[in-house]
SEZAZA-845225 format. One record per residue (C-alpha): residue number from 1; x, y, z. Coordinates in steps of 0.5 Angstrom, whole numbers. Each point is the difference from the previous one (the first is absolute). Example, Ala and Ser with C-alpha at 12.3 -4.5 7.8 and 13.67 -1.06 7.14 Angstrom:
(r 1,(25,-9,16))
(r 2,(2,7,-2))
***
This chain:
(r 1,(-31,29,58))
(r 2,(7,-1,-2))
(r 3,(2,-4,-4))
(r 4,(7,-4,-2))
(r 5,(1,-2,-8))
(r 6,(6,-5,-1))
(r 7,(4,-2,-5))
(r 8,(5,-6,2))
(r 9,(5,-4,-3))
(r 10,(2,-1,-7))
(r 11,(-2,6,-3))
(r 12,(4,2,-5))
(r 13,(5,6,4))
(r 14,(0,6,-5))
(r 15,(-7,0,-1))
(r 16,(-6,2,6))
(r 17,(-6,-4,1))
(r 18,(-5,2,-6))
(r 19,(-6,-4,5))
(r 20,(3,4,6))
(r 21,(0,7,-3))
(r 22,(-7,-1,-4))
(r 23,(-3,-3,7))
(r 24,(2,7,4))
(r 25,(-2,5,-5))
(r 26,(-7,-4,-1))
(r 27,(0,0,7))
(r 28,(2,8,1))
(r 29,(-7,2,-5))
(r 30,(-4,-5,2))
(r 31,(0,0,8))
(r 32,(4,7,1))
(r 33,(-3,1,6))
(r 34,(0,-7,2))
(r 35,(8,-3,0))
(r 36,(6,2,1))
(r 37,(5,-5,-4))
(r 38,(7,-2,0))
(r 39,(4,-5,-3))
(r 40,(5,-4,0))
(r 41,(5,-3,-5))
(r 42,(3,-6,3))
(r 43,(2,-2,-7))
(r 44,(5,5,1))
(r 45,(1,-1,8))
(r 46,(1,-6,-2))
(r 47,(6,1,-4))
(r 48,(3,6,4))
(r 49,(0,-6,6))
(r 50,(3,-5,-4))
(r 51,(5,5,-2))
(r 52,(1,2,8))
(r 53,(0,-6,4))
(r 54,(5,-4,-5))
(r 55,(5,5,-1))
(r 56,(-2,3,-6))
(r 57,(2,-9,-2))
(r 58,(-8,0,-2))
(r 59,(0,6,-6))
(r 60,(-7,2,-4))
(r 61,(4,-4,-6))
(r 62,(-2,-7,5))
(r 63,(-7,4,2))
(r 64,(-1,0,-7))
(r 65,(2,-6,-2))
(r 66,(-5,-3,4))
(r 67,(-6,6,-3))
(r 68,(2,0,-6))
(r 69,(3,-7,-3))
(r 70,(-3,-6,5))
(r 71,(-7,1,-1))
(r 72,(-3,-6,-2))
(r 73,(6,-3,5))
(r 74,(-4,2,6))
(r 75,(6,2,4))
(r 76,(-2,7,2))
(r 77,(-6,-3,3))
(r 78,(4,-6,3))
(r 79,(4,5,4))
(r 80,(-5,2,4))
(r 81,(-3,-6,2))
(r 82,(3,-3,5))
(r 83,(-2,7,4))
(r 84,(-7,-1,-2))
(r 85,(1,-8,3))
(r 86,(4,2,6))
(r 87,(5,-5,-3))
(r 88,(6,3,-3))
(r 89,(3,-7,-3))
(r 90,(-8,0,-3))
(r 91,(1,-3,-8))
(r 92,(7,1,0))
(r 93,(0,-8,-2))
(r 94,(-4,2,-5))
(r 95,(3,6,-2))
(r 96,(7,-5,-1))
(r 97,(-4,-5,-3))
(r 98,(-3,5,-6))
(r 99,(6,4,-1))
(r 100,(4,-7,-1))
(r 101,(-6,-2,-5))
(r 102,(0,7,-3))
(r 103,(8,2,0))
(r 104,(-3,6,3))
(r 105,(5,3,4))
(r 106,(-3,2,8))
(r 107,(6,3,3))
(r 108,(-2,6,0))
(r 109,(-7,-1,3))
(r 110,(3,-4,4))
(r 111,(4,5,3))
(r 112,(-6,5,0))
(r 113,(-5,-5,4))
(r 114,(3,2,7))
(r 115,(-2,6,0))
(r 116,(-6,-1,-1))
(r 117,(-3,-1,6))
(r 118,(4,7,3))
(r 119,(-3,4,-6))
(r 120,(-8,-2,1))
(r 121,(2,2,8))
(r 122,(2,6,-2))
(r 123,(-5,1,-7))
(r 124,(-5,-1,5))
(r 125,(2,5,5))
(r 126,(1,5,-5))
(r 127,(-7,-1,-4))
(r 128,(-4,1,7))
(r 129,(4,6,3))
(r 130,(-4,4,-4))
(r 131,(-7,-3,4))
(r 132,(-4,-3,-5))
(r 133,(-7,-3,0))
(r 134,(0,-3,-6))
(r 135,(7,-3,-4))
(r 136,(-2,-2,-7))
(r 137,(5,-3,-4))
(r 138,(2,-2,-7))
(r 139,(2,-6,-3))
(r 140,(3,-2,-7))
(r 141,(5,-6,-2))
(r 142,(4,0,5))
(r 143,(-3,4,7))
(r 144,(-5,-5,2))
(r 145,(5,-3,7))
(r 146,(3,6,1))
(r 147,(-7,3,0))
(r 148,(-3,-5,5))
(r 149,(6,0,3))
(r 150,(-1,7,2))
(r 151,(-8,-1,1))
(r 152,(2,-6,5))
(r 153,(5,5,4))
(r 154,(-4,6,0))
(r 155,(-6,-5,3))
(r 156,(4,-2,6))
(r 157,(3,7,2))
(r 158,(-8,3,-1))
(r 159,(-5,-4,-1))
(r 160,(-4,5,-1))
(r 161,(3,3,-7))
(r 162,(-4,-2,-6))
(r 163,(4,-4,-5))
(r 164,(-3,0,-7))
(r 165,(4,-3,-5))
(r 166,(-2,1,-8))
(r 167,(4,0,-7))
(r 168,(1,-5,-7))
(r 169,(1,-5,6))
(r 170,(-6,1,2))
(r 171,(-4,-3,-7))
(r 172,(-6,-4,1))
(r 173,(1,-7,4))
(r 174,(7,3,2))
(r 175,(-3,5,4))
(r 176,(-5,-5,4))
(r 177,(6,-4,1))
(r 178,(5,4,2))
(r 179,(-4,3,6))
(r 180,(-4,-6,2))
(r 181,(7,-4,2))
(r 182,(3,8,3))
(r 183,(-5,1,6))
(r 184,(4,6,1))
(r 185,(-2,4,-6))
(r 186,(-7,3,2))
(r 187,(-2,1,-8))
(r 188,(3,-2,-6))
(r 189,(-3,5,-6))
(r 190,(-1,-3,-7))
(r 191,(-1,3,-6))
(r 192,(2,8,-2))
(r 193,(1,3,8))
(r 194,(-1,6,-2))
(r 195,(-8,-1,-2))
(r 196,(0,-5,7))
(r 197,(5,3,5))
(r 198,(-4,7,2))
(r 199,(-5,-5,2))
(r 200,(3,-4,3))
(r 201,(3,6,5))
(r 202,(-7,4,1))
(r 203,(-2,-8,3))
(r 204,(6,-1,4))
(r 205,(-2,7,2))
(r 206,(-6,-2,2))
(r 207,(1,-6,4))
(r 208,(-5,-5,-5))
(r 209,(1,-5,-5))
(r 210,(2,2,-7))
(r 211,(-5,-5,-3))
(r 212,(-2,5,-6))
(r 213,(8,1,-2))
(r 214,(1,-4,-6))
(r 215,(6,-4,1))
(r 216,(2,0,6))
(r 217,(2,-5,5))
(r 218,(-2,0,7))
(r 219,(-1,-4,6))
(r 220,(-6,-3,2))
(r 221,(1,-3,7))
(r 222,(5,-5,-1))
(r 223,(-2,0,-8))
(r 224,(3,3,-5))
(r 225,(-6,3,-6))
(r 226,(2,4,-6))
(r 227,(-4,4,-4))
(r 228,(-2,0,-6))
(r 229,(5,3,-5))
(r 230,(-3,7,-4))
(r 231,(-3,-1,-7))
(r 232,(3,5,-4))
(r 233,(7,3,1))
(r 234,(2,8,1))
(r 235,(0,5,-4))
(r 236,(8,2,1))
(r 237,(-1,7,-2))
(r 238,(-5,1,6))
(r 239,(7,-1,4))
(r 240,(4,6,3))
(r 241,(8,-1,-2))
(r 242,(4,-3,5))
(r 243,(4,4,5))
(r 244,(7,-2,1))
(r 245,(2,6,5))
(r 246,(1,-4,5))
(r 247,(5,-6,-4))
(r 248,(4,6,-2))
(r 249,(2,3,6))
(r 250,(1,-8,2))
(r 251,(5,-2,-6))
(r 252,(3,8,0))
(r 253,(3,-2,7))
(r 254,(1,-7,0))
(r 255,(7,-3,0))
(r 256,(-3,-5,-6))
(r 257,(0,7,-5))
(r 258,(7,-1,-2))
(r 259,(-2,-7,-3))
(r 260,(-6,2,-3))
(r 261,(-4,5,-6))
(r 262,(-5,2,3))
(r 263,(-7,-1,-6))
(r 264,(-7,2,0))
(r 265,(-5,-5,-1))
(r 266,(-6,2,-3))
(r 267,(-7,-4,-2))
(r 268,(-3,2,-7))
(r 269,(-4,-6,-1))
(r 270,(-3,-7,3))
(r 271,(-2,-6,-3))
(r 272,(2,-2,-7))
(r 273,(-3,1,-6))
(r 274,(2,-6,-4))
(r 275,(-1,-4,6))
(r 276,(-7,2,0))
(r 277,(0,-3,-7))
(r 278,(5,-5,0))
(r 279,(3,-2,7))
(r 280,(7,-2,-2))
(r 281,(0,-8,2))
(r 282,(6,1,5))
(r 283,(-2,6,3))
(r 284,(-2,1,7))
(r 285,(0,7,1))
(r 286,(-7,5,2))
(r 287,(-3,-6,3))
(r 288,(-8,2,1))
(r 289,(2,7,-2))
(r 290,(1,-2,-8))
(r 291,(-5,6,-2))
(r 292,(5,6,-4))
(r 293,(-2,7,2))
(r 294,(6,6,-1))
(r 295,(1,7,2))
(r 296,(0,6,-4))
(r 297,(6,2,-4))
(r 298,(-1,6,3))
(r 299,(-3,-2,7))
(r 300,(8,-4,0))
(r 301,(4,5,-2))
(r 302,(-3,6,5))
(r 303,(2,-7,5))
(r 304,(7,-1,-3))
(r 305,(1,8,1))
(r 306,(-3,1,6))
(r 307,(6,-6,2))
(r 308,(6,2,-4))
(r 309,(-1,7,3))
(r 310,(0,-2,6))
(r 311,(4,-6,2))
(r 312,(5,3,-6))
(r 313,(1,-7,-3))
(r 314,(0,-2,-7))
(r 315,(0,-7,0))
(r 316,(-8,-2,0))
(r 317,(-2,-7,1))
(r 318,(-7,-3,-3))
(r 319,(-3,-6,3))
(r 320,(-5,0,-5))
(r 321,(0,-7,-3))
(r 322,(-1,3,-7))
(r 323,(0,6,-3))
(r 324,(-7,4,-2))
(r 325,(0,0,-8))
(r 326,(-3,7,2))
(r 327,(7,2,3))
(r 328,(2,0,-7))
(r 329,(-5,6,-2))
(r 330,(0,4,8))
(r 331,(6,-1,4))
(r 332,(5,-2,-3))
(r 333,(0,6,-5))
(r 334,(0,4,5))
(r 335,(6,-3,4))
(r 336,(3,1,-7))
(r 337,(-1,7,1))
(r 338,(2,1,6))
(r 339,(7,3,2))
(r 340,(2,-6,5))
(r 341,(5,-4,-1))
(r 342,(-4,-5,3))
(r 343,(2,-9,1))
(r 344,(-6,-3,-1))
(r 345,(-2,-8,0))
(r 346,(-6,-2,-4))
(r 347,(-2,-7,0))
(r 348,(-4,-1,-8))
(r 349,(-2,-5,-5))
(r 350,(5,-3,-5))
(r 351,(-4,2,-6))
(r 352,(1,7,0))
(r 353,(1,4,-6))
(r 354,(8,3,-2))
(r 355,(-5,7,1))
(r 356,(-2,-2,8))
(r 357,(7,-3,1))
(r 358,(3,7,-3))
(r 359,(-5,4,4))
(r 360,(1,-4,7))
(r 361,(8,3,-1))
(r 362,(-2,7,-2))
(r 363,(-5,0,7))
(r 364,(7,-2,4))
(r 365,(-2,-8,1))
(r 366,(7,-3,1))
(r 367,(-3,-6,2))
(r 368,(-4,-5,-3))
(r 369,(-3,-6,3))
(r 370,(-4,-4,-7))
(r 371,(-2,-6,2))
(r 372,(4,-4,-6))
(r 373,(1,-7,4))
(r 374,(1,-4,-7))
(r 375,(2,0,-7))
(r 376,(-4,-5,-2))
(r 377,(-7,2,-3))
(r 378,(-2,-7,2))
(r 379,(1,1,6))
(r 380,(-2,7,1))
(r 381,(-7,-4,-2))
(r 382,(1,-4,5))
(r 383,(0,6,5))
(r 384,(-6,3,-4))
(r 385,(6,7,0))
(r 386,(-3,2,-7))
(r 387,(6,1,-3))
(r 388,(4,-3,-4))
(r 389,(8,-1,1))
(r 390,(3,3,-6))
(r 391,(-4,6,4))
(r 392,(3,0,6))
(r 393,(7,-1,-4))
(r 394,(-2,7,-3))
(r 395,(-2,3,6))
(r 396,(6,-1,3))
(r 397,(5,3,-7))
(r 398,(-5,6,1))
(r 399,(2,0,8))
(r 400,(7,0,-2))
(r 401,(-1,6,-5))
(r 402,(-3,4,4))
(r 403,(4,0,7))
(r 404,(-6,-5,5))
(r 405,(3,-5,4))
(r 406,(-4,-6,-2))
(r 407,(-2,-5,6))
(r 408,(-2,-7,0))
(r 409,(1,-7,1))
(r 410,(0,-7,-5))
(r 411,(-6,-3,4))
(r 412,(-1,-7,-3))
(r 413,(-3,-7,3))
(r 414,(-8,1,-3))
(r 415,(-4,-5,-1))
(r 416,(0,-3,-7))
(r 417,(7,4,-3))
(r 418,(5,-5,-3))
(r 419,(8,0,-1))
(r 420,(-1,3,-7))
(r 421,(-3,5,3))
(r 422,(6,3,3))
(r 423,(6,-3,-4))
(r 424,(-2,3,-7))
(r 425,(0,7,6))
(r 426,(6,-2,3))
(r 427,(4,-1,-7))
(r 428,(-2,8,-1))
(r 429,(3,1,6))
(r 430,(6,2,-1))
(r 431,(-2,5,-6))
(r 432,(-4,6,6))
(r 433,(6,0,4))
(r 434,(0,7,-2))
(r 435,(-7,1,3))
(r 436,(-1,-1,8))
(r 437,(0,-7,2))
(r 438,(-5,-2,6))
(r 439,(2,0,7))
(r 440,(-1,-8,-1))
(r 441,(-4,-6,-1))
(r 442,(-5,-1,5))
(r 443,(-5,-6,0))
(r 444,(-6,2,2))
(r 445,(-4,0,7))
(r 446,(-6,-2,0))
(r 447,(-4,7,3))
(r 448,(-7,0,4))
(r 449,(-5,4,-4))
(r 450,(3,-3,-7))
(r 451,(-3,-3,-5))
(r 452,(4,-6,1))
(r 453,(-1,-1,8))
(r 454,(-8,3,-1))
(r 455,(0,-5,-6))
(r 456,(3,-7,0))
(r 457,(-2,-3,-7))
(r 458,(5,6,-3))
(r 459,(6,-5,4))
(r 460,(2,-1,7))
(r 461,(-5,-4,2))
(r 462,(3,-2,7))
(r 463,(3,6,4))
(r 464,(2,0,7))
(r 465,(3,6,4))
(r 466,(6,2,-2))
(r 467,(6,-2,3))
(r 468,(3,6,3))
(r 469,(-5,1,4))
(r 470,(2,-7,5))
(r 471,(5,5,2))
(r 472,(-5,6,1))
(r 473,(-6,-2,4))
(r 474,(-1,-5,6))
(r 475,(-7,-2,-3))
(r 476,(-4,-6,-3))
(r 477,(0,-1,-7))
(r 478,(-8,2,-1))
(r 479,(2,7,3))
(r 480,(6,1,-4))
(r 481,(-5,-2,-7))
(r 482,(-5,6,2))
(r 483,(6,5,3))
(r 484,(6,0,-5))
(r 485,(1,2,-8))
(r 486,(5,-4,-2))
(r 487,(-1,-8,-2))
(r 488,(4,-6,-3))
(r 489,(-3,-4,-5))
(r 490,(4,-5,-4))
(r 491,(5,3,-5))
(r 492,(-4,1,-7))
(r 493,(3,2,-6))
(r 494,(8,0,-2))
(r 495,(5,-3,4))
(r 496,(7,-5,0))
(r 497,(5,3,-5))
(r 498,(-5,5,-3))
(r 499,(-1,5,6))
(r 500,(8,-1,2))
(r 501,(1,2,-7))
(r 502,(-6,6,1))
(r 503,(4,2,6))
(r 504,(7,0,-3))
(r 505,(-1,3,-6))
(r 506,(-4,6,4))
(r 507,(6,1,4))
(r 508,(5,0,-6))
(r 509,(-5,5,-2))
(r 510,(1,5,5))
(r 511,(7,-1,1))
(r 512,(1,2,-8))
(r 513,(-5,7,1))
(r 514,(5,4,3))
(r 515,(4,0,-6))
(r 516,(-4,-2,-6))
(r 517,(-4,5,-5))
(r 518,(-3,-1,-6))
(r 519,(-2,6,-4))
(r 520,(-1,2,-7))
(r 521,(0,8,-3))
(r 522,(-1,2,-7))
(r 523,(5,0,-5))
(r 524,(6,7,0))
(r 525,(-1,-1,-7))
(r 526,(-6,3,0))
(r 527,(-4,-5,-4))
(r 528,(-5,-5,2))
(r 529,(4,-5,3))
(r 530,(1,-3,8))
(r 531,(6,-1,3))
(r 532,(-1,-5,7))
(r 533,(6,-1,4))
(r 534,(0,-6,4))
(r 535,(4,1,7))
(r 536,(-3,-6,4))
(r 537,(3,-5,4))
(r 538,(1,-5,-3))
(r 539,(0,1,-7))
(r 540,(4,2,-6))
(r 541,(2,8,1))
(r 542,(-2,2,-7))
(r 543,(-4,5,-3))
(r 544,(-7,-2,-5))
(r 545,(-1,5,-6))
(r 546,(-7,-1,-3))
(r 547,(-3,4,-6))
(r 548,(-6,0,-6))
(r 549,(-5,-4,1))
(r 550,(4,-4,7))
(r 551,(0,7,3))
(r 552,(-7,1,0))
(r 553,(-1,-7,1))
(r 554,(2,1,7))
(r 555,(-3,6,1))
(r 556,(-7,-3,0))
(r 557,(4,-6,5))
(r 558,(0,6,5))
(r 559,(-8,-2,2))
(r 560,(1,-8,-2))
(r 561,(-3,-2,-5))
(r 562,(-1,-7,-3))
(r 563,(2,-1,-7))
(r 564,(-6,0,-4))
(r 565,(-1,7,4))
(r 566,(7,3,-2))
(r 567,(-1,-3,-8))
(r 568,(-6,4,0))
(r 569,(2,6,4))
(r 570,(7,0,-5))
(r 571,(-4,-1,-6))
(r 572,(-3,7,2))
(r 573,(6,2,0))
(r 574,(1,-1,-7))
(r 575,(4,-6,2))
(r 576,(-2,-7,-2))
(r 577,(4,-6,3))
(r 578,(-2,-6,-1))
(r 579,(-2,-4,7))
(r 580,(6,-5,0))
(r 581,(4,6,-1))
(r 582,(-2,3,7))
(r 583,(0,-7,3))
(r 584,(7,-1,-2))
(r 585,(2,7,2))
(r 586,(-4,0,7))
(r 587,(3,-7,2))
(r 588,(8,4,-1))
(r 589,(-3,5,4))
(r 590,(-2,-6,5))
(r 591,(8,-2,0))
(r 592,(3,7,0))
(r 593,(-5,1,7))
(r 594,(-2,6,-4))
(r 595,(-7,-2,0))
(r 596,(-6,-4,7))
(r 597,(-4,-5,-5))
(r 598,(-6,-1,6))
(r 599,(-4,-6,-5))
(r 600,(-2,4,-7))
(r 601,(2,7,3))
(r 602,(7,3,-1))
(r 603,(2,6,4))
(r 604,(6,5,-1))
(r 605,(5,-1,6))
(r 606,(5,7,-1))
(r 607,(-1,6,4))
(r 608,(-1,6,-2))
(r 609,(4,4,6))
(r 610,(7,-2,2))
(r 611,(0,-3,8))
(r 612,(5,4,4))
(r 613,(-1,-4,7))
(r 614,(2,2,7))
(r 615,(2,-6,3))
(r 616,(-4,-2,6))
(r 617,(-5,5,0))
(r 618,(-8,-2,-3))
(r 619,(0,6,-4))
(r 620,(3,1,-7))
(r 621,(2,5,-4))
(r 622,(0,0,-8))
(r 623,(1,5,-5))
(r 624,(-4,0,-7))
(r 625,(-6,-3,2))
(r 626,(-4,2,-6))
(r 627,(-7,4,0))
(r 628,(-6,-4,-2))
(r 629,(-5,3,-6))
(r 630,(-5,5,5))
(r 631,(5,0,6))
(r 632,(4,7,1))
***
């Protein structure tokens, strides 16, 4: 058979399609003599035509605007549906009543929505020149409309092509919903495609209904029947590594090149291992496929150089939505050892070690994503995240001494959280404005697969479908409760004057990072004394020197510790200071910002590097950055 693999807009530019290129090598072992597979990467024709048909008016920045920041505003899939409807004014008024709700601005999409119509027209054209029988398609976020968009298009030209539609859109009673209300989408895979889609194939194959693969979608008549979904999840070491030959050759000789560093995506792991354990409250990620299996260091690193090697890039991007701990012992030692000047993006736990933080740097990661989303330990508790806040403020001080650009946002809006939990917060604020800020503050979504969506007693009694779907999809209210991710339910947690100060102090943070430091070294005189220079926004210019039993006081605050603790550890020292010493000498610290006081604990803020920052770039530079005890 021939066969079609799709990826439609808005996919991120610089990346391939991790589900399209994992899909065609599977294909290539297991049916080598069956199929013959081409790809289309219509998020990257998308931007192409954008950037054509407007004259260069509709750059990859307003494309990636879209991709990237709007999200959870739906616009990316609002512009394809007055294609999908025939009606080019379908949801405008909706479009405009949300964006004057939101403050959100729509000029660009709706700039981009008049050529949308023309794109599928021209995507349809494309994807069929090659004759497929079967044209599988991957859905995640923002690709479902453009995706049944397409499928619609490519019935009406050739009734006789078979469309498939799978991917993270496709979870659960998502996936039914999505294609009883499409009748031009002949199947709709759920679950992993790669444990279902050969099977499905050999039945399309065929001619016969495929009742015996788990998952799937199918029509029966004029009724729609879905399968049951697999038990059990996939062994990831069983797959073939992606091949993305044919991106390359795309991307190389696009005209969007010049506007993009390309990145390869790789795939050490799926699931979550802490989610297995204690699913975050918020979190709607893994959906049925929580259960967490990884790949060998060795088996991901022999992937990583096969990549490298060929498409000469450094810059790797992980889709893992966590780190393996056993990466720490297998794989990243080895990258350490290696002779790349590799980029690498990891997404990992907050609790990690100074050891782990420093071995993440010597392995190349450049870019972390560690899931801090409070300073609060109670509303950390709250999230059931495992981690305290003062913890979290010591992952990012360690991020910043060892030269990883740490991403994350301030979320807030859980049930049961209270003012005090953020003010006592947003009063030390202004001390870490030498360590990276959020991106913003962000109330929580109410995802499906959550805790708080699949248990209301944790709070959100009442949902509805959230209202960024009223300008998406022309369909019922009980559709949309089976077929979307996102959901509205009334506001929990802060609001009023606490959130609009939460956001303004974060936003006074980021304006004061580029130019504040923080940082301590020993004494030039030799002794045992610390000298800390503060250089923060904000706060007086002037240097702290402390000596004897302070000095070593301070070192111990390096890990956090409460008072009884730090007594207990300075009196092995040979230092015996009174409790109300310590107390009094802690709360100056607290004045001087020298110090995070998260409930009994105390955590020392300084750096041990300095910061030397390159102005609009992710990724900084810093000399100094000390090496911890066992790591060379």
């Amino acid at each position: 058979m021939r066969i079609a693999l799709v990826s439609m807009p808005w996919h991120a530019l610089e990346m391939p399609s991790l589900q399209v290129g994992l899909l065609h090598s599977l294909l290539t072992r297991e049916r080598p003599a069956a199929d013959t597979v081409t790809e289309y990467h219509g998020w990257l024709r998308r931007a192409e035509f954008l950037l054509t048909h407007s004259d260069g008016e509709l750059t990859p920045r307003e494309y990636m605007t879209v991709a990237d920041d709007q999200v959870f505003d739906g616009f990316g899939d609002w512009v394809f549906s007055g294609c999908l409807y025939d009606d080019e004014q379908w949801g405008v008024e909706q479009l405009t009543a949300y964006a004057a709700r939101t403050g959100t601005s729509v000029d660009s999409v709706l700039r981009m929505r008049p050529y949308a119509s023309p794109f599928i027209a021209e995507a349809a054209r494309e994807v069929l020149a090659s004759d497929p029988d079967v044209v599988g398609m991957t859905s995640t976020f923002l690709q479902n409309v453009p995706s049944i968009a397409l499928a619609r298009e490519i019935k009406r030209i050739r009734p006789d092509v078979v469309t498939v539609l799978g991917g993270s859109n496709c979870d659960g009673v998502m996936g039914h919903a999505l294609h009883r209300n499409h009748p031009f989408l002949d199947y709709v895979v759920r679950g992993e495609a790669e444990k279902t889609f050969p099977g499905l194939l050999a039945h399309v194959e065929r001619g016969t209904a495929p009742a015996d693969v788990p998952g799937v979608c199918s029509w029966d008549g004029g009724t729609s029947r879905a399968n049951r979904e697999a038990q059990g999840t996939l062994p990831i070491r069983l797959l073939p590594s992606s091949d993305y030959d044919a991106w390359r050759e795309d991307i190389e000789s696009s005209p969007v090149a010049e506007f993009v560093e390309p990145k390869l995506v790789v795939e050490g792991a799926r699931g979550c291992w802490w989610g297995e354990k204690h699913h975050c409250t918020f979190c709607g990620l893994n959906g049925s496929l929580m259960e967490f299996r990884s790949k060998s260091g060795e088996q991901l690193w022999s992937e990583i150089t096969r990549l490298v090697e060929r498409h000469k890039l450094l810059d790797v991007i992980t889709v893992d939505n966590i780190i393996s701990m056993d990466y720490f012992r297998d794989f990243l030692p080895r990258v350490a050892d290696s002779s790349w000047d590799l980029r690498i993006h990891y997404e990992v736990k907050s609790n990690l070690s100074r050891e782990q933080i420093a071995l993440l740097a010597r392995a190349r990661v450049t870019h972390v994503q560690p899931g801090i989303e409070s300073l609060n330990s109670r509303v950390l508790g709250l999230m059931d995240k495992g981690v305290s806040g003062a913890r979290n403020v010591r992952t990012m001080r360690e991020c910043e001494n060892y030269a990883l650009t740490c991403v994350w946002n301030y979320l807030y809006g859980f049930p049961g959280e209270r003012d005090e939990d953020y003010t006592d917060v947003m009063d030390q604020l202004p001390a870490l404005r030498h360590l990276q800020p959020p991106n913003g503050a962000t109330r929580i979504a109410l995802e499906r697969f959550s805790p708080h969506f699949m248990n209301p007693a944790l709070g959100f009694t009442t949902r509805r479908p959230a209202d960024i779907y009223r300008h998406v999809y022309q369909l019922p209210m009980e559709e949309l409760a089976d077929l979307v991710f996102l959901f509205d339910a009334p506001a929990a947690g802060i609001r009023g004057e606490v959130e609009q100060r939460l956001v303004e102090e974060i936003d006074r943070w980021a304006a004061a990072y580029p130019s504040s430091r923080l940082f301590l070294e020993p004494s030039a005189d030799g002794d045992d004394a610390l000298v800390i220079h503060d250089e923060r926004q904000g706060w007086p210019q002037r240097t702290h020197r402390l000596t004897h039993w302070q000095a070593a006081a301070f070192r111990e605050l390096d890990h956090g510790r409460t008072l009884l603790a730090l007594r207990r550890h300075l009196a092995g020292a040979g230092y015996h200071i009174p409790l109300d010493t310590l107390d009094g000498w802690c709360r100056q610290l607290l004045a001087d910002g020298l110090v995070f006081r998260d409930g009994e604990t105390v955590l020392a803020l300084p750096t041990q590097a300095v910061a030397v920052r390159a102005p609009g770039q992710d990724i900084w530079l810093r000399t100094g950055s000390p090496a911890p005890e066992g790591v060379a």
